[in-house]
N, C-alpha and C positions, 0 to 999 in steps of 0.2 A: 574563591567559591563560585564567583559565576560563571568563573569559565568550566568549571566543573561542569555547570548546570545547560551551558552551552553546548560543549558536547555530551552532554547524554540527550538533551532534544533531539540534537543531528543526528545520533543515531537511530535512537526510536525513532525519527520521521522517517530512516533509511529503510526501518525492519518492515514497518507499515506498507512504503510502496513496496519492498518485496514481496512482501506476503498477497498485498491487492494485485499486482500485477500476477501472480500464479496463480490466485483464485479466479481471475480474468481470466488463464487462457485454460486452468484445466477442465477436463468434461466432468461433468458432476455425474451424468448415469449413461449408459450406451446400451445399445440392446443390439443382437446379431441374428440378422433369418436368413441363414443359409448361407448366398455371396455377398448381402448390405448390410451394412451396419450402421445404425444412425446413433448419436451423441446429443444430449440436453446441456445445457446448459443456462446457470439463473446467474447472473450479473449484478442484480441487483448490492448485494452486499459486499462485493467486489469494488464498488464506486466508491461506496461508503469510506472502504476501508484507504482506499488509495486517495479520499478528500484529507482524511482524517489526516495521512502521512503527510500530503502535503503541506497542511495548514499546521503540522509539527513541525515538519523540517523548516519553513519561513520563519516561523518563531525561532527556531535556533540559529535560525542564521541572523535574524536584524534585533536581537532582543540585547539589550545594553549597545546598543552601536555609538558611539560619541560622535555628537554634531558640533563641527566649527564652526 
């Protein structure tokens, strides 16, 4: 059972930085006048999400580890 519980962490912590790493690089809104186009971008919940995966996927990785 907990290695059950092991990999579905590692994964969810995999889906999380995927999903924060594409909300990192995509443009959230762009506007075009004429030949420039400029692209926004908010970051903020992008960190968030890619702490979150992090601090999942550690947990699956050292969670029941057996110490000699």
């Amino acid at each position: 059972m907990n290695r059950v519980i092991k990999i579905i962490l590692i994964i969810t912590g995999i889906a999380f930085l995927t999903f924060g790493g594409y909300e990192l690089i995509k443009p959230e809104s762009s506007v075009d006048i004429g030949i420039v186009e400029f692209e926004t971008q908010n970051n903020s919940n992008a960190y968030i999400t890619l702490g979150i995966g992090l601090a999942i996927l550690l947990l699956g990785l050292f969670v029941n580890q057996k110490q000699s």
